[in-house]
CHARMM internal coordinates of N, CA and C (Angstrom, degrees):
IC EDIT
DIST 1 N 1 CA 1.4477
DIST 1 CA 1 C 1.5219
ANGL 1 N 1 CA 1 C 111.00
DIST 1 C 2 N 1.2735
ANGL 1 CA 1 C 2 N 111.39
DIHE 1 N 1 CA 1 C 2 N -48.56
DIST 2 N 2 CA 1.1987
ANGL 1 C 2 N 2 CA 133.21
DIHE 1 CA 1 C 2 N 2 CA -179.07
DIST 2 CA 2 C 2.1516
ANGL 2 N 2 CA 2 C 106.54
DIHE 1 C 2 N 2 CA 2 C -39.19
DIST 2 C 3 N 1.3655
ANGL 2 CA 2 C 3 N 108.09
DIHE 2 N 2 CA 2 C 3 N -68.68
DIST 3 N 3 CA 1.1347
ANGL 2 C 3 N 3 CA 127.78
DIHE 2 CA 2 C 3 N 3 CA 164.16
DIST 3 CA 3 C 1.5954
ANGL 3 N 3 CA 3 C 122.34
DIHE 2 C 3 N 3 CA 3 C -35.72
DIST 3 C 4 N 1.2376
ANGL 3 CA 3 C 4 N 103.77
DIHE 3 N 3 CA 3 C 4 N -64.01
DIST 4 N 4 CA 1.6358
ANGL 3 C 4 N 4 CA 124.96
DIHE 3 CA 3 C 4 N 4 CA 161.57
DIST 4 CA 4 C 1.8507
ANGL 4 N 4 CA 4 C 106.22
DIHE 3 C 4 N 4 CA 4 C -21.95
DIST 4 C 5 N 1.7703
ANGL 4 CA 4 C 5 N 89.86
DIHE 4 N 4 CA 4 C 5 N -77.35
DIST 5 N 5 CA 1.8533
ANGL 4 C 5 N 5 CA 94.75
DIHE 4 CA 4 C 5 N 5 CA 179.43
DIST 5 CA 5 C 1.0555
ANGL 5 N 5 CA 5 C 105.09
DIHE 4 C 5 N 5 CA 5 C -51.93
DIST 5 C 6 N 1.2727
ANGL 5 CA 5 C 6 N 148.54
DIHE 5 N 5 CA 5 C 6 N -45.01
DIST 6 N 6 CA 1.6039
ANGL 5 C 6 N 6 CA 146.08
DIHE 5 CA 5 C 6 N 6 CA -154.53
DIST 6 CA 6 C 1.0959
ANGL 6 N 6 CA 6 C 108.53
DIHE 5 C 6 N 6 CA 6 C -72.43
DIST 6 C 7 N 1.7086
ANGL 6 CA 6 C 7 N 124.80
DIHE 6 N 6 CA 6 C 7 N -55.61
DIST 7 N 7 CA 1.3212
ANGL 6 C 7 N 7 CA 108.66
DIHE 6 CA 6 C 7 N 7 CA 150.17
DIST 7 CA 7 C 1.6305
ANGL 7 N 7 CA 7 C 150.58
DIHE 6 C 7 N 7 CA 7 C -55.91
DIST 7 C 8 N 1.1547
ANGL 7 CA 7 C 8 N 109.54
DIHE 7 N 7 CA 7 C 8 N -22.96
DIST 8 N 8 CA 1.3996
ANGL 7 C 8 N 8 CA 127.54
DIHE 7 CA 7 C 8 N 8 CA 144.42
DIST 8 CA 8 C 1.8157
ANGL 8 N 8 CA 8 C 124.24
DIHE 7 C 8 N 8 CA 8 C -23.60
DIST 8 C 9 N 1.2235
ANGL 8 CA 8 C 9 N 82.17
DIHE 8 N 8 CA 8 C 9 N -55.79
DIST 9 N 9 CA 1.7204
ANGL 8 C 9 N 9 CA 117.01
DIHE 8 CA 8 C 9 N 9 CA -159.22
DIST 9 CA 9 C 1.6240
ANGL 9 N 9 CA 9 C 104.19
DIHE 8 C 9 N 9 CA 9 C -75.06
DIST 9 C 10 N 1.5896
ANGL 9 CA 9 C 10 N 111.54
DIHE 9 N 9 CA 9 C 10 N -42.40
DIST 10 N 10 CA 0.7882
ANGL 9 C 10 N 10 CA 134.04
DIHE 9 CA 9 C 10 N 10 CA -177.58
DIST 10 CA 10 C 1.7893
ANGL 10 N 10 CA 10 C 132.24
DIHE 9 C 10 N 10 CA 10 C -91.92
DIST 10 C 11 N 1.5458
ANGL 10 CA 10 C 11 N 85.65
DIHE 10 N 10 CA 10 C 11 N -1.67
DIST 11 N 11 CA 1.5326
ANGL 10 C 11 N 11 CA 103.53
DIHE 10 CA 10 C 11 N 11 CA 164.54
DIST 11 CA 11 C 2.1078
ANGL 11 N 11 CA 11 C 123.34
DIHE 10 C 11 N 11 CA 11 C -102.95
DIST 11 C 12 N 1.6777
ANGL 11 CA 11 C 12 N 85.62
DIHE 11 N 11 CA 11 C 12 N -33.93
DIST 12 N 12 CA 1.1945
ANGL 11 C 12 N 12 CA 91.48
DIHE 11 CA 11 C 12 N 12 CA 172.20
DIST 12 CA 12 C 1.8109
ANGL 12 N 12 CA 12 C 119.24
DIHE 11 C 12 N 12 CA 12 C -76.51
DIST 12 C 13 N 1.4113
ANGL 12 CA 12 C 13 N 107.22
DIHE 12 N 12 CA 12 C 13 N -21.58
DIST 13 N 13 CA 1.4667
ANGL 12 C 13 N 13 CA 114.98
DIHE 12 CA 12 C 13 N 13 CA 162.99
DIST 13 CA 13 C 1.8710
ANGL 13 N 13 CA 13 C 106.64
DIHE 12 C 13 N 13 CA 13 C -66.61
DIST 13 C 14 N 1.1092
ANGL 13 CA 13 C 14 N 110.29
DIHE 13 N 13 CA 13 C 14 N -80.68
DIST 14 N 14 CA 1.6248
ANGL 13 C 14 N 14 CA 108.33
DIHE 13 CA 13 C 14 N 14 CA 169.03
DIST 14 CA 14 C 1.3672
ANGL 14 N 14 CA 14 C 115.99
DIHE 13 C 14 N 14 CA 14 C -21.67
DIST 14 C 15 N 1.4035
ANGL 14 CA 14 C 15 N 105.57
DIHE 14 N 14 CA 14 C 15 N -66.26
DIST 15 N 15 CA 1.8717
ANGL 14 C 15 N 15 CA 91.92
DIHE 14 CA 14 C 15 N 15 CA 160.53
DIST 15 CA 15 C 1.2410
ANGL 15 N 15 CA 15 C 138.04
DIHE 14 C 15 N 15 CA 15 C -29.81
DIST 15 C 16 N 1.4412
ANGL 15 CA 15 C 16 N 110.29
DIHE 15 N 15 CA 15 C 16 N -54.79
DIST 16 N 16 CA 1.5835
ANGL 15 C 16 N 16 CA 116.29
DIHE 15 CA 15 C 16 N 16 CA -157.46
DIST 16 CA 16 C 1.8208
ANGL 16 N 16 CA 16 C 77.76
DIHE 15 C 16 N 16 CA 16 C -79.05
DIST 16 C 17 N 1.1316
ANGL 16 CA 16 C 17 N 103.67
DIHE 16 N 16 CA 16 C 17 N -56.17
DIST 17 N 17 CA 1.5774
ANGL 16 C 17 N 17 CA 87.05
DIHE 16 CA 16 C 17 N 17 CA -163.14
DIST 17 CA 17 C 1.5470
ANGL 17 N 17 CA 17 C 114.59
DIHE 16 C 17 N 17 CA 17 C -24.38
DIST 17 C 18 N 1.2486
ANGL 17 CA 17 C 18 N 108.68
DIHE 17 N 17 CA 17 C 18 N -54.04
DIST 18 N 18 CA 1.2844
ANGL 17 C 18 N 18 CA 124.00
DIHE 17 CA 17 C 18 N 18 CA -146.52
DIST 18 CA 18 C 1.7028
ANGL 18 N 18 CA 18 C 98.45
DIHE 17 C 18 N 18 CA 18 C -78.25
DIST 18 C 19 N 0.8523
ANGL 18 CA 18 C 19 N 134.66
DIHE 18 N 18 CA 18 C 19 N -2.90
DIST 19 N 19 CA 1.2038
ANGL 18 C 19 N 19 CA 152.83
DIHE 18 CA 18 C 19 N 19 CA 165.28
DIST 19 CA 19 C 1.8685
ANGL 19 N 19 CA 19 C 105.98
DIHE 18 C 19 N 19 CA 19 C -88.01
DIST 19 C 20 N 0.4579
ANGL 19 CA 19 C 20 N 156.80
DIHE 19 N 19 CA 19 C 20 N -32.90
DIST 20 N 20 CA 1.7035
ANGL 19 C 20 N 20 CA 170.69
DIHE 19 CA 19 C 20 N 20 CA -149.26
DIST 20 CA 20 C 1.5712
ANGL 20 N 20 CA 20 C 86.36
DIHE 19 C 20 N 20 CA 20 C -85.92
DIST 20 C 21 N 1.9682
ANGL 20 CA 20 C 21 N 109.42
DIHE 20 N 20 CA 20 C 21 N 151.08
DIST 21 N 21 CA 1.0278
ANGL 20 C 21 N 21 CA 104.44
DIHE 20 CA 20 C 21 N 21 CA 143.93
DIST 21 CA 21 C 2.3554
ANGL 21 N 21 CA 21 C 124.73
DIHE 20 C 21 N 21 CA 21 C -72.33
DIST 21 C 22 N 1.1879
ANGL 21 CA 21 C 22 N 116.75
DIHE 21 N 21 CA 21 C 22 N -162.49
DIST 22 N 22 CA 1.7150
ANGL 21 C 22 N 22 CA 103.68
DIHE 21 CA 21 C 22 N 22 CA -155.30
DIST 22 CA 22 C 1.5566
ANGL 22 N 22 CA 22 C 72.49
DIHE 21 C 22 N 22 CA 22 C -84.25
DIST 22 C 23 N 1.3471
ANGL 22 CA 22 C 23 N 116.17
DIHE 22 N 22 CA 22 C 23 N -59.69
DIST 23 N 23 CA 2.4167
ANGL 22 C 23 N 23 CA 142.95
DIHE 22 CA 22 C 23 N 23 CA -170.20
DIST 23 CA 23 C 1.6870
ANGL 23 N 23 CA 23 C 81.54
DIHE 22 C 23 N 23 CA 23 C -15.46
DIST 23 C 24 N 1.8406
ANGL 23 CA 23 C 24 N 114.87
DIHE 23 N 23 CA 23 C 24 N -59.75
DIST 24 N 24 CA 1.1897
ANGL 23 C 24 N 24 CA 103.48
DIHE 23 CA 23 C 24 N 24 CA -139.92
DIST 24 CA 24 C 1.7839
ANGL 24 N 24 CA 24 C 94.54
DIHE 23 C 24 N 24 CA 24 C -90.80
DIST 24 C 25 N 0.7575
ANGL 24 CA 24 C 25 N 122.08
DIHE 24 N 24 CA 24 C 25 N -47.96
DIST 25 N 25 CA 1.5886
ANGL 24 C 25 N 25 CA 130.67
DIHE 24 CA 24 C 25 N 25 CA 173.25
DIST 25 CA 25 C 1.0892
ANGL 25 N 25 CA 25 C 87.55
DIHE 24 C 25 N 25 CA 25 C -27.33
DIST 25 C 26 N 1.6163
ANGL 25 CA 25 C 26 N 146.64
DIHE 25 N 25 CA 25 C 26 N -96.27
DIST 26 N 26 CA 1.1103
ANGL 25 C 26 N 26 CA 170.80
DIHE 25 CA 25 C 26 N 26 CA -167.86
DIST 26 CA 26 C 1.9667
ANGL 26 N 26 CA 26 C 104.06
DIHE 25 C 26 N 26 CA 26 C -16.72
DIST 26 C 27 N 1.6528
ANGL 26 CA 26 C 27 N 74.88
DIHE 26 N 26 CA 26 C 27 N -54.94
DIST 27 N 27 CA 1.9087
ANGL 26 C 27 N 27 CA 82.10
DIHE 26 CA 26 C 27 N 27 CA -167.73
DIST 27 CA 27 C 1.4081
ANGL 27 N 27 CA 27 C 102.64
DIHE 26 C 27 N 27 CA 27 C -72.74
DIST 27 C 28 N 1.2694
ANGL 27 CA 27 C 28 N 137.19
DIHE 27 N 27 CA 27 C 28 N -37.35
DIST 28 N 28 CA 1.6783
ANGL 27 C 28 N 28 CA 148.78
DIHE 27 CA 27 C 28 N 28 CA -166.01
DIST 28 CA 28 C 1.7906
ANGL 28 N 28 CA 28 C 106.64
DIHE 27 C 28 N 28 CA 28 C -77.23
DIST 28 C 29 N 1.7383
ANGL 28 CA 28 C 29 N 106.03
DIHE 28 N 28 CA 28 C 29 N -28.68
DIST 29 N 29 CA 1.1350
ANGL 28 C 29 N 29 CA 115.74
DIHE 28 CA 28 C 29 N 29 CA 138.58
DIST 29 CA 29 C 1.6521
ANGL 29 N 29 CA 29 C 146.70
DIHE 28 C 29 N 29 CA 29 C -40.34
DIST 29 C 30 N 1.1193
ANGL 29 CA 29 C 30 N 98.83
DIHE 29 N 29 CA 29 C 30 N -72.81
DIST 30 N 30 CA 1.3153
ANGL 29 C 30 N 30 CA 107.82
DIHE 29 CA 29 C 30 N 30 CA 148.95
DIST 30 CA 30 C 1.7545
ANGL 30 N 30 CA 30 C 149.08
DIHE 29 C 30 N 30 CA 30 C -49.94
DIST 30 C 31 N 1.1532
ANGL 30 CA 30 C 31 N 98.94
DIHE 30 N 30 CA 30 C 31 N -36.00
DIST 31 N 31 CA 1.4937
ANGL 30 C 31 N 31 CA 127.79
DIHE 30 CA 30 C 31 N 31 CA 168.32
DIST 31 CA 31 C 1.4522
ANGL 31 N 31 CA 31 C 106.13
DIHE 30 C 31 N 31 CA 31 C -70.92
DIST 31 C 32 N 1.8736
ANGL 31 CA 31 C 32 N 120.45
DIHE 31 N 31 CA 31 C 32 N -40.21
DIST 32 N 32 CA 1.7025
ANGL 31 C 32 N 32 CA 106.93
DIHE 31 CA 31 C 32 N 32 CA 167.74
DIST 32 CA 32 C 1.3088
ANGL 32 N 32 CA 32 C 99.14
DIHE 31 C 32 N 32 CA 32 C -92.79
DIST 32 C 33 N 1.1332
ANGL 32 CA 32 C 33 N 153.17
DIHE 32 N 32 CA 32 C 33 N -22.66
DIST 33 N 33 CA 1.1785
ANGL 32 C 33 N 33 CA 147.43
DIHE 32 CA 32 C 33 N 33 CA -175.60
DIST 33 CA 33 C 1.4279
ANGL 33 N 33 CA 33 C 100.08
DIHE 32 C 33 N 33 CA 33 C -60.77
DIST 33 C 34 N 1.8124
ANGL 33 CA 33 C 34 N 132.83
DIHE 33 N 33 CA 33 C 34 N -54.52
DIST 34 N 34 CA 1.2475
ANGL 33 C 34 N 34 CA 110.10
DIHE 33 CA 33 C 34 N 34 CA -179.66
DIST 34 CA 34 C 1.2497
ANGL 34 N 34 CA 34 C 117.48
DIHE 33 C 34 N 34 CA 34 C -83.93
DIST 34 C 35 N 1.3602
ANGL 34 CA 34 C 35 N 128.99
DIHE 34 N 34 CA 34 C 35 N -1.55
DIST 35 N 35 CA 1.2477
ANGL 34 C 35 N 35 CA 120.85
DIHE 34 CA 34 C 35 N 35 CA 175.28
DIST 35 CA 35 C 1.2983
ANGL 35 N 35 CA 35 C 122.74
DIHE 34 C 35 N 35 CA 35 C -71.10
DIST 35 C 36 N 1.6062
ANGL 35 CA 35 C 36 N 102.31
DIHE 35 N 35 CA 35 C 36 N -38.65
DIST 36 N 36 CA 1.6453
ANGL 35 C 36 N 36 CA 105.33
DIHE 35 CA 35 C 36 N 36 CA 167.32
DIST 36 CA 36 C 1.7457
ANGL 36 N 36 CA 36 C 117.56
DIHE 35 C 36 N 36 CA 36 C -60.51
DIST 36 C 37 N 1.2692
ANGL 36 CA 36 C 37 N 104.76
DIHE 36 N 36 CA 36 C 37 N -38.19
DIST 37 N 37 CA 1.5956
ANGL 36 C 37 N 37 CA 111.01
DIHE 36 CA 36 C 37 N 37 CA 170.56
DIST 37 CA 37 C 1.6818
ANGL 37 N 37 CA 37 C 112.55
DIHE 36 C 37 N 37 CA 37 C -51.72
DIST 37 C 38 N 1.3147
ANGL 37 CA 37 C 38 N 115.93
DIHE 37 N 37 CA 37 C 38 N -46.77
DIST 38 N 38 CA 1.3048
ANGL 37 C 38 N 38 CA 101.31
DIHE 37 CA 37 C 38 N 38 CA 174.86
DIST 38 CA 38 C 1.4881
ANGL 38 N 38 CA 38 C 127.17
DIHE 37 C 38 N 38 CA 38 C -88.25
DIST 38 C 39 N 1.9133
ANGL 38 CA 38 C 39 N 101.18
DIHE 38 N 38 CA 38 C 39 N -17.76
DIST 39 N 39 CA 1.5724
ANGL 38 C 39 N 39 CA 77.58
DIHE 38 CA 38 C 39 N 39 CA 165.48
DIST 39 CA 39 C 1.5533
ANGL 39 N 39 CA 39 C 127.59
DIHE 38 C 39 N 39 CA 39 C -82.94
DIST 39 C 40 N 1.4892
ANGL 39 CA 39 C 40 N 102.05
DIHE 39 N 39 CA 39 C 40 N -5.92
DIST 40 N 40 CA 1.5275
ANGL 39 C 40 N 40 CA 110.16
DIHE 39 CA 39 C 40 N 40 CA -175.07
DIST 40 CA 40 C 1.9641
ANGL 40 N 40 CA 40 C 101.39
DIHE 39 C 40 N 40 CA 40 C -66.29
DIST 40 C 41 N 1.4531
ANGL 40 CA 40 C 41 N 108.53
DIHE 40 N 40 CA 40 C 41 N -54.10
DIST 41 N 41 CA 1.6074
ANGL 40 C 41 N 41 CA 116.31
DIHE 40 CA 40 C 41 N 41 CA 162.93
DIST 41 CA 41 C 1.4280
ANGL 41 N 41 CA 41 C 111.61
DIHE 40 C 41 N 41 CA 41 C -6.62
DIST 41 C 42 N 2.0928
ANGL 41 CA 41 C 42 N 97.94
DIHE 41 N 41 CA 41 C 42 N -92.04
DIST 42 N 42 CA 1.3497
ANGL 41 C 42 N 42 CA 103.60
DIHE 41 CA 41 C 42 N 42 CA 179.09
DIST 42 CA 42 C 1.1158
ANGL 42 N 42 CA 42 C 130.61
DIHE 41 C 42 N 42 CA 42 C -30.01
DIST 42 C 43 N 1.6293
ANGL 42 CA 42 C 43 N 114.67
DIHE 42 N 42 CA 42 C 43 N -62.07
DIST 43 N 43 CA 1.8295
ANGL 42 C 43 N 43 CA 133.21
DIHE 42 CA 42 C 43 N 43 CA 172.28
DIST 43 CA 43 C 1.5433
ANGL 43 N 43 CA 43 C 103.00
DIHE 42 C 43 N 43 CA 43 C -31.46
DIST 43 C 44 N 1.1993
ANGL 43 CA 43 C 44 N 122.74
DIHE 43 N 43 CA 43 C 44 N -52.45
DIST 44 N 44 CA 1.5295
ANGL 43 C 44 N 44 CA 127.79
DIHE 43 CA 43 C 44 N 44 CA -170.10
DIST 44 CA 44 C 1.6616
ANGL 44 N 44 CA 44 C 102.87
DIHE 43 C 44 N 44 CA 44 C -68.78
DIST 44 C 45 N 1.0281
ANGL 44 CA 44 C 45 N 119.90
DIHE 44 N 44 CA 44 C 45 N -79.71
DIST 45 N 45 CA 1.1958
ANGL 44 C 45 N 45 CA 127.62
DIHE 44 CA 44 C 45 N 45 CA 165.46
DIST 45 CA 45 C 1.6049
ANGL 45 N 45 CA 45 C 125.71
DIHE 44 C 45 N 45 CA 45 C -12.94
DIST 45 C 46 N 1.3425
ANGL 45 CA 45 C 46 N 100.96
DIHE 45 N 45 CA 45 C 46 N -53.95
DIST 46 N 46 CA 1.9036
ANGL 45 C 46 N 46 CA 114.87
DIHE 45 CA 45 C 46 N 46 CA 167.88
DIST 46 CA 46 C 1.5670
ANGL 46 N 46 CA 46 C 112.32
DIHE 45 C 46 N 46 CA 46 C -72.21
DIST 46 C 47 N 1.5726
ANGL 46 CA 46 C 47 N 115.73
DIHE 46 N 46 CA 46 C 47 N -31.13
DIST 47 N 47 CA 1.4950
ANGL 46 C 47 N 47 CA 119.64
DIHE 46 CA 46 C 47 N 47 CA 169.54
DIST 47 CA 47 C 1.3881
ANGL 47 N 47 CA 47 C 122.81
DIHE 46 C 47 N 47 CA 47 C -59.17
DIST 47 C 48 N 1.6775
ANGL 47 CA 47 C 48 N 104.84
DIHE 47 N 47 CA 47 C 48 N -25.29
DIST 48 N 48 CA 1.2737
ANGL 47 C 48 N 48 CA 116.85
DIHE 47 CA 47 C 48 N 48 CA -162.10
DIST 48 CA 48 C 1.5577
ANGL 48 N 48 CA 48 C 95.83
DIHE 47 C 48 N 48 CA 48 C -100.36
DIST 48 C 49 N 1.3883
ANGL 48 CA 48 C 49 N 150.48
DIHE 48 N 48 CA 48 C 49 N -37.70
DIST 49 N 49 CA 0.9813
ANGL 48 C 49 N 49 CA 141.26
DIHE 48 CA 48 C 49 N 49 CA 157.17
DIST 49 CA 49 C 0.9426
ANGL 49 N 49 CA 49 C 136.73
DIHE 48 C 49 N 49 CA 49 C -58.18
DIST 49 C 50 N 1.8773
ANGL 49 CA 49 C 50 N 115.98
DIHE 49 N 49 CA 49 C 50 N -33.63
DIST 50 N 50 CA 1.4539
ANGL 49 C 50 N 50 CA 108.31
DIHE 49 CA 49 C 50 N 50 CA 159.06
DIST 50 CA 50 C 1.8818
ANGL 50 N 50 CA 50 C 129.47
DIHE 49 C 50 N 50 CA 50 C -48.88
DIST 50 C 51 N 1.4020
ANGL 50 CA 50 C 51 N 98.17
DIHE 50 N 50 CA 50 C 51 N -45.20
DIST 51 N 51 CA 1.3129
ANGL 50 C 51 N 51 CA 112.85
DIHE 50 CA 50 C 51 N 51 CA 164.38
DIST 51 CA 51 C 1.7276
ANGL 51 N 51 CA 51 C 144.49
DIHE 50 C 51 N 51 CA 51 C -29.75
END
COOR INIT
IC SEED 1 N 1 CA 1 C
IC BUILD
């Protein structure tokens, strides 16, 4: 079931994308792209102090 929603989830995202101009896709892109970069940072950073 679990799987089921995910694809679900993942069609109605593909959708909207695809609906978007490319500028904004691109930028909303970017905006999670660095967010994951910095939370991945922190995560590292706290790995490295626990240590």
């Amino acid at each position: 079931m679990f799987f089921v929603a995910v694809l679900a989830l993942m069609g109605v995202l593909l959708g909207a994308a695809a609906h978007t101009s490319l500028s904004g896709f691109l930028l909303a892109a970017a905006l999670i792209a660095g967010w994951l970069a910095l939370f991945g940072a922190r995560e590292g950073v706290s790995y490295l102090r626990r240590r």
